[in-house]
C-alpha positions as CSV (number, residue, x, y, z in Angstrom):
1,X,-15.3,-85.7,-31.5
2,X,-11.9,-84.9,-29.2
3,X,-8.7,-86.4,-29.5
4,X,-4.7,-85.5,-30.2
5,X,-2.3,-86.4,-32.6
6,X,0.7,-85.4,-31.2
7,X,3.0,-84.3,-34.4
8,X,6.8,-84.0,-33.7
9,X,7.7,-81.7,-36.5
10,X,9.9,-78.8,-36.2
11,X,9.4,-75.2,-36.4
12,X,10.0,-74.5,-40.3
13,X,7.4,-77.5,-40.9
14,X,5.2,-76.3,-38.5
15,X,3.2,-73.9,-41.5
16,X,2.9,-77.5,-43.2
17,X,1.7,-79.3,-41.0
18,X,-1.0,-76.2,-39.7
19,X,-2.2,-76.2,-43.2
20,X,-2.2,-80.1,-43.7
21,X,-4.6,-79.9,-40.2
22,X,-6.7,-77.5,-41.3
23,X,-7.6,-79.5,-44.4
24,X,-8.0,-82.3,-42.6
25,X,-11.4,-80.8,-41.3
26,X,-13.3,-81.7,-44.2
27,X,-12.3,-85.6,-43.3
28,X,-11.6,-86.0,-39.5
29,X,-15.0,-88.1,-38.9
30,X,-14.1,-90.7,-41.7
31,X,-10.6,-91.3,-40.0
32,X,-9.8,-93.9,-36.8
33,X,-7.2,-91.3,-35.4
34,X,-8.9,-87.8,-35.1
35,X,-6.5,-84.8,-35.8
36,X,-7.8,-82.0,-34.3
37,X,-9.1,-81.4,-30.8
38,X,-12.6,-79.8,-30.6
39,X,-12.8,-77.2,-27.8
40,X,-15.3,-74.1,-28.4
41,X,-15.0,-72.4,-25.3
42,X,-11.2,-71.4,-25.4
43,X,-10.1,-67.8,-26.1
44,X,-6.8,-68.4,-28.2
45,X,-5.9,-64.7,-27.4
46,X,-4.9,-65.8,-23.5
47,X,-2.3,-69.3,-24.2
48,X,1.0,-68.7,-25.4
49,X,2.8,-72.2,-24.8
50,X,6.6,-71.8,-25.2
51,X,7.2,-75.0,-27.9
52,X,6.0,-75.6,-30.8
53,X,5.4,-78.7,-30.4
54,X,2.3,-77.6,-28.6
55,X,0.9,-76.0,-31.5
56,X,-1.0,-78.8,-32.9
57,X,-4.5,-78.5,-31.2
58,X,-7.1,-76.7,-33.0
59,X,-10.1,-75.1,-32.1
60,X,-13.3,-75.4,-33.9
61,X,-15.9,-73.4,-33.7
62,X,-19.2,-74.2,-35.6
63,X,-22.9,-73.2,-36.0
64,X,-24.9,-75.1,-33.6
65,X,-27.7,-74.6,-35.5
66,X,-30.7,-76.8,-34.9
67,X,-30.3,-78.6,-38.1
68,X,-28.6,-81.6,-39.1
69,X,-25.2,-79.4,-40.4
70,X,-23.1,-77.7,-38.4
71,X,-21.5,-75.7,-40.6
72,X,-17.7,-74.1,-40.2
73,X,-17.1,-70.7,-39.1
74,X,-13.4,-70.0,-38.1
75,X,-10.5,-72.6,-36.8
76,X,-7.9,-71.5,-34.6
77,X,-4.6,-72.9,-33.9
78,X,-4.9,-72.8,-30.5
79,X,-1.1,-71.3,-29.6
80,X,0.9,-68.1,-31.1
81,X,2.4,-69.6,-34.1
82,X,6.5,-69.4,-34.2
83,X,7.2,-68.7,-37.9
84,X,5.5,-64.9,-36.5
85,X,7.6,-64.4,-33.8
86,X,9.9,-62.0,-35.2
87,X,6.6,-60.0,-35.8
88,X,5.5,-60.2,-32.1
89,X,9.0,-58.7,-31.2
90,X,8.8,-56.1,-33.3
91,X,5.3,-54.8,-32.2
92,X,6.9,-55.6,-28.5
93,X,9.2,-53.5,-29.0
94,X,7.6,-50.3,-30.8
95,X,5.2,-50.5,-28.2
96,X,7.9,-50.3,-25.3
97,X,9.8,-47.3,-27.8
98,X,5.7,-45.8,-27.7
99,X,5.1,-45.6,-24.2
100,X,9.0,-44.3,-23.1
101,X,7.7,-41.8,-25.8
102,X,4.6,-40.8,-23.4
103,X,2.6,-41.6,-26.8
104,X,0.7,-44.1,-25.1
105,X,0.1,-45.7,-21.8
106,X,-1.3,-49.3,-22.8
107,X,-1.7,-51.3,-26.3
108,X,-2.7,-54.6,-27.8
109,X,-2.3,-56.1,-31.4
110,X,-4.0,-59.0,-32.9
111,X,-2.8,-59.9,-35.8
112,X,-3.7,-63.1,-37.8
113,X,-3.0,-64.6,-41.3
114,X,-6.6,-65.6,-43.0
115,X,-5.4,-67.9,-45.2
116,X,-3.1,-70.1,-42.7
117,X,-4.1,-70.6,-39.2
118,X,-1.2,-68.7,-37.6
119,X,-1.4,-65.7,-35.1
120,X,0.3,-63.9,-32.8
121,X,-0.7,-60.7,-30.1
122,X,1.8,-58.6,-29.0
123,X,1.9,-55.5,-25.9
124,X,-0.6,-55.5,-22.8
125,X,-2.9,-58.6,-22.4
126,X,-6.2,-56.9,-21.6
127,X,-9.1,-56.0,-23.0
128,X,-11.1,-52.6,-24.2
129,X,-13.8,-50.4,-24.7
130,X,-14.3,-50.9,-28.7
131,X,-16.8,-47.8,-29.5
132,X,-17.8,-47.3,-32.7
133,X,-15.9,-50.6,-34.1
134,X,-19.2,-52.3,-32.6
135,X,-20.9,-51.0,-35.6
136,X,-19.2,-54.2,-37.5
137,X,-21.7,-56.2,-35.4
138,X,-24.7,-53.7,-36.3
139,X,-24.1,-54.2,-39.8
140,X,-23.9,-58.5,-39.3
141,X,-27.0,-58.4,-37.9
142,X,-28.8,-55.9,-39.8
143,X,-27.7,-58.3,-43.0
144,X,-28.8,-61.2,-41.2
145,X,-32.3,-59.9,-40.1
146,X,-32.3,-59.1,-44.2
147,X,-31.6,-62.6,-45.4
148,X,-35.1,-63.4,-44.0
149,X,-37.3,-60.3,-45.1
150,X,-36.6,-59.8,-49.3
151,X,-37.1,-56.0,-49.2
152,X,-35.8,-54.7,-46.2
153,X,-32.9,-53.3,-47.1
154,X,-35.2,-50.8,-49.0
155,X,-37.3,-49.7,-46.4
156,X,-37.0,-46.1,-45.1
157,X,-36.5,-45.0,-41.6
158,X,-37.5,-41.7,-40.0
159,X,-35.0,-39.6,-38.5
160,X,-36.3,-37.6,-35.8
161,X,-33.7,-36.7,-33.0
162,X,-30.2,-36.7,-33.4
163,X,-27.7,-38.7,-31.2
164,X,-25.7,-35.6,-30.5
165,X,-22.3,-38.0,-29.6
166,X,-19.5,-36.2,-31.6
167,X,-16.6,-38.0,-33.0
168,X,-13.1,-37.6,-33.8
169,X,-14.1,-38.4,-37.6
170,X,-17.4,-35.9,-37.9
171,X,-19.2,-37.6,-40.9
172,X,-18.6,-35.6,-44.4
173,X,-22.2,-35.7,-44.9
174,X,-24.3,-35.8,-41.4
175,X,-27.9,-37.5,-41.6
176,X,-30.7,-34.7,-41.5
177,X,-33.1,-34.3,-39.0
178,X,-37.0,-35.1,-40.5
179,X,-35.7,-37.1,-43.5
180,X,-36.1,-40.4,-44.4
181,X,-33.4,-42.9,-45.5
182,X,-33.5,-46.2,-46.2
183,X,-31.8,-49.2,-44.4
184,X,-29.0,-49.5,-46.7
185,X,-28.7,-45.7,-47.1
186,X,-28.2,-46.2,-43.5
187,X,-25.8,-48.9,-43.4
188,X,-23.5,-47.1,-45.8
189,X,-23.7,-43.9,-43.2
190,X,-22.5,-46.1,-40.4
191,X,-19.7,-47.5,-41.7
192,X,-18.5,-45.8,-44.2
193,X,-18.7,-42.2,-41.9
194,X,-19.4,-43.6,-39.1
195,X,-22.6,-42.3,-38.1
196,X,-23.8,-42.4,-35.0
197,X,-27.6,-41.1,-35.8
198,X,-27.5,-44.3,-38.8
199,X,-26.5,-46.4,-36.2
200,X,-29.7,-45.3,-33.7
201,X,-32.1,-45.9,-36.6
202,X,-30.9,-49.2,-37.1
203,X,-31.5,-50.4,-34.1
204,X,-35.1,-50.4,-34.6
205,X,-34.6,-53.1,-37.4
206,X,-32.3,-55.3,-35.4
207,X,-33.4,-58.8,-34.2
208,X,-32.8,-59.1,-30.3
209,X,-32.6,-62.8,-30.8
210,X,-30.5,-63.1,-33.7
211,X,-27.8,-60.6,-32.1
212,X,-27.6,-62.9,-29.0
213,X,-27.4,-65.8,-30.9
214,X,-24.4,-64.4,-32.9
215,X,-22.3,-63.5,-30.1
216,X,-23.4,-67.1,-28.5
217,X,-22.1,-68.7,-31.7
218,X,-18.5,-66.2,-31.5
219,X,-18.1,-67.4,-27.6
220,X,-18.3,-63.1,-26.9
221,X,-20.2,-62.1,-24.2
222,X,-22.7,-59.9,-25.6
223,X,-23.0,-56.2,-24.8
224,X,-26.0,-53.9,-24.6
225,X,-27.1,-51.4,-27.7
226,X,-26.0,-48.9,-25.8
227,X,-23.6,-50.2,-23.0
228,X,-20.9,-47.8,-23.0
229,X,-18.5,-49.7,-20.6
230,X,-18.6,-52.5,-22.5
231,X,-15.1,-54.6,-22.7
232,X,-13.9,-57.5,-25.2
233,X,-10.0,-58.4,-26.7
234,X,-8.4,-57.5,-29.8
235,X,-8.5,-61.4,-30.5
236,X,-12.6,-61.1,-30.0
237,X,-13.1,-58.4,-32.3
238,X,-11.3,-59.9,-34.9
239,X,-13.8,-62.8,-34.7
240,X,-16.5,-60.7,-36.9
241,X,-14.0,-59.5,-40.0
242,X,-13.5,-63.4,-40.0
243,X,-16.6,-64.9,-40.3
244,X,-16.9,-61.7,-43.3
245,X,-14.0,-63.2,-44.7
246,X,-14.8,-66.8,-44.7
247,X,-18.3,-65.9,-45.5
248,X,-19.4,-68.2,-42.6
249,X,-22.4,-66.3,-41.2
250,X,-23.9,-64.1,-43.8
251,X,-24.8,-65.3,-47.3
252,X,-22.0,-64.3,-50.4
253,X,-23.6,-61.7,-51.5
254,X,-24.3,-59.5,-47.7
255,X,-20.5,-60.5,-46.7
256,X,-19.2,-58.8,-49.8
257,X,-21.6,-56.3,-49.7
258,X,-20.3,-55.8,-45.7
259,X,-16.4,-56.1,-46.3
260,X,-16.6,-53.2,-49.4
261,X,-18.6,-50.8,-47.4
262,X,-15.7,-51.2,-44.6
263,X,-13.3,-50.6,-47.9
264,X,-15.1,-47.4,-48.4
265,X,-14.2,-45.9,-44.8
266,X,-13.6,-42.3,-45.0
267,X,-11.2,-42.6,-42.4
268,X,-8.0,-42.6,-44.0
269,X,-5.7,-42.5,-40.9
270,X,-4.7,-45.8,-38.6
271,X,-4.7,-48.6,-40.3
272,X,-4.6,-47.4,-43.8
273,X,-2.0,-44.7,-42.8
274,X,0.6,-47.9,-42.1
275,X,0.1,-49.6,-45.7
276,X,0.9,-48.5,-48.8
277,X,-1.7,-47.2,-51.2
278,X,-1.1,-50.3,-53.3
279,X,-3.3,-52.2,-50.6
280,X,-7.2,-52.5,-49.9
281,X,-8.4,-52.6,-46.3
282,X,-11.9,-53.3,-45.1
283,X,-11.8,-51.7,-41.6
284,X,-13.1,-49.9,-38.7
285,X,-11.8,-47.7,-36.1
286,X,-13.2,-46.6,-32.6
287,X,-12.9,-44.0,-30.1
288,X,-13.4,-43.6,-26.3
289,X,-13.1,-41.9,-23.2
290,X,-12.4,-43.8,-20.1
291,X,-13.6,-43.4,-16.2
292,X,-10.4,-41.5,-15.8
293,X,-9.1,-38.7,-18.1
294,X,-7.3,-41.4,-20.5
295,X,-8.6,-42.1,-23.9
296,X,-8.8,-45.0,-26.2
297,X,-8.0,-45.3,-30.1
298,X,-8.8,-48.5,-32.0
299,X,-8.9,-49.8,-35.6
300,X,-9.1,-53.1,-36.7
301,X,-9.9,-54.6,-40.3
302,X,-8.3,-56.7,-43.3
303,X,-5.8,-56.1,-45.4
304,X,-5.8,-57.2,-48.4
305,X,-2.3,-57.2,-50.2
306,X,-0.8,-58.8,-53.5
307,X,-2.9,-62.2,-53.4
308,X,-2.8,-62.6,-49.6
309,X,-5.1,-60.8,-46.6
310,X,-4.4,-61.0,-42.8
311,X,-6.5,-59.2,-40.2
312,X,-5.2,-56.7,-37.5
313,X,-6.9,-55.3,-34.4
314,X,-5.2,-52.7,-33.1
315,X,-6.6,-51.1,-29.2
316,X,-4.4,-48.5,-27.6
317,X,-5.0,-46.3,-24.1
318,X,-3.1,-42.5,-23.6
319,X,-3.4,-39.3,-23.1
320,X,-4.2,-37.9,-26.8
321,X,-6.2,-39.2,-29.7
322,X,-4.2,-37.4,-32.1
323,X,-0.7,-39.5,-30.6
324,X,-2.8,-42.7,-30.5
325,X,-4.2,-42.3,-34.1
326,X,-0.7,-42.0,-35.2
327,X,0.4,-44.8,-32.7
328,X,-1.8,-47.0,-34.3
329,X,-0.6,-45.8,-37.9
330,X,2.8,-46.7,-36.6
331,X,1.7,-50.4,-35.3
332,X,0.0,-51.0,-38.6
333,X,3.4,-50.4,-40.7
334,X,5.0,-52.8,-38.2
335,X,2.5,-55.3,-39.3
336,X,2.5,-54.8,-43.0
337,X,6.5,-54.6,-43.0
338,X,6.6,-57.6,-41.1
339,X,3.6,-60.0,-41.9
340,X,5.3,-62.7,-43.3
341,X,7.7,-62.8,-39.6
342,X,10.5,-61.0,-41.7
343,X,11.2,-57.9,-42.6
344,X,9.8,-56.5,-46.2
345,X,11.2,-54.7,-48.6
346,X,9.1,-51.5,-48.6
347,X,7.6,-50.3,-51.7
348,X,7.4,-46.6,-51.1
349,X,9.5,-44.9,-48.9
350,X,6.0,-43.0,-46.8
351,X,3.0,-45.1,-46.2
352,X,1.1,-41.3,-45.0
353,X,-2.6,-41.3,-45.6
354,X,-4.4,-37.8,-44.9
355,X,-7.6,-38.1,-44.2
């Protein structure tokens, strides 16, 4: 069903009426005027209209499934949202203070409230290589193939050659060559230490099908296994902590499962460096060399803080991956200090985290 309302409400109501149009999802068909506009094929990470007014179409994308439901998985306002504005100048800002510093050369932040529809991304508009933050996918479909085959996550894989691909993070406790370790054994390896062998072994319990499907279903092109060069947006990524968060695409019990092994991260630097200790985040970083002699440094995840979440995907490009970590660190402060699109009082004078 497509069609516009067009609401002439000003900017401090524009949070009201965002959440009044999200509700109204649940009762759109019964109404003679239709509220929201159904598009599934735009990116909300490339329109930035200048008024609010603007800011009233909504996109929503659902599980074309071949069953009678279609059920929900994520709605986006389909314009940055003006109540976060302050926000986007701030990240504008430490970005431009960032690369004057020679700290980095390029960055992008997504950042997006889970429990209202507004977003804003802030620095370069382009997209890059995500590494090991692909893993997130991994584990969705790993979980999914599981919903189907009771057991599964119990059966034991072979380890046999190891990957050799080092990382900036080495795992605290590698994977042994000639052991055997079961699927979730092997889940818990990727994410929480990022893995690389763990990841290997589970593609061999993937579904081909199901992994095209997902990305079909996200509007993300879909990358090879093992397709280095692979590209996609901060505003992309951030697509599967959603559907984790809104438990949209696995059942209750795999999405809670997912999001606390992504708590357990041993990685202790970017994201969680920039938030105080007081707060739980559910995330994933990723490293990678480019065709040049640049590097990339990414995390992205949820934070969870004092009764309210938001997700932040972070993607930078320099010269170091030590400056870049503690780029990201930086941008991630910026975030927390500012998520509600004013300044914070902070609650601790450091937000460190050593790994």
């Amino acid at each position: 069903m497509k069609g516009k309302l067009i609401l002439l409400i000003s900017t401090t109501a524009l949070a009201v009426a965002s959440c009044f149009l999200f509700l109204s999802l649940q009762t759109q068909e019964h109404s003679s005027v239709p509220l929201i506009k159904q598009t599934e094929e735009q990116d909300p990470s490339v329109t930035n209209p200048s008024s609010a007014e603007s800011c009233v179409d909504v996109t929503i994308v659902r599980d074309h499934h071949a069953g009678l439901t279609k059920p929900l998985l994520f709605a986006d306002l389909n314009c940055e949202s003006p109540e976060l504005a302050p926000l986007k100048e701030k990240l504008n800002t430490t970005i431009a203070q960032l690369k004057s510093e020679g700290t980095l050369q390029k960055a992008t932040v997504y950042f997006k409230e889970l429990n209202t529809l507004r977003w804003i991304q802030a620095g370069d508009a382009t997209e890059y290589y995500p590494a090991s933050m692909l893993k997130i996918a991994v584990m969705l479909n790993v979980l999914k193939v599981s919903e189907g085959k009771p057991g599964m996550l119990d059966q034991r894989l072979q380890l046999i050659e190891s990957t050799g691909f080092g990382v900036l993070e080495k795992p605290s406790k590698p994977l042994e060559k000639g052991k055997f370790y079961s699927v979730r054994e092997l889940l818990e390896a990727m994410i929480v230490r990022s893995d690389n062998d763990a990841t290997k072994l589970l593609f061999t319990v993937m579904d081909d099908g199901i992994y095209a499907d997902m990305y079909a279903k996200l509007n993300i092109p879909q990358p090879h296994h093992e397709d280095f060069f692979y590209q996609l947006s901060p505003a992309n990524m951030a697509k599967f902590y959603r559907i984790l968060y809104n438990v949209s695409y696995l059942n209750e019990n795999n999405s809670e499962y997912a999001l606390k092994l992504l708590t357990q991260s041993e990685f202790n630097g970017g994201l969680a460096a920039g938030v105080p200790t007081e707060a739980k985040v559910a995330h994933k970083f990723g490293e990678h060399f480019t065709e040049g002699n640049a590097k990339q440094f990414h995390d992205s995840g949820i934070v969870y803080f004092s009764g309210s979440a938001y997700v932040v995907v972070i993607m930078t490009e320099g010269n170091e991956l030590t400056q870049l970590e503690r780029a990201v660190a930086n941008l991630s402060e910026v975030c927390f200090m500012n998520r509600s699109g004013k300044a914070e009082e902070p609650i601790r004078k450091t937000y460190s985290r050593q790994a």
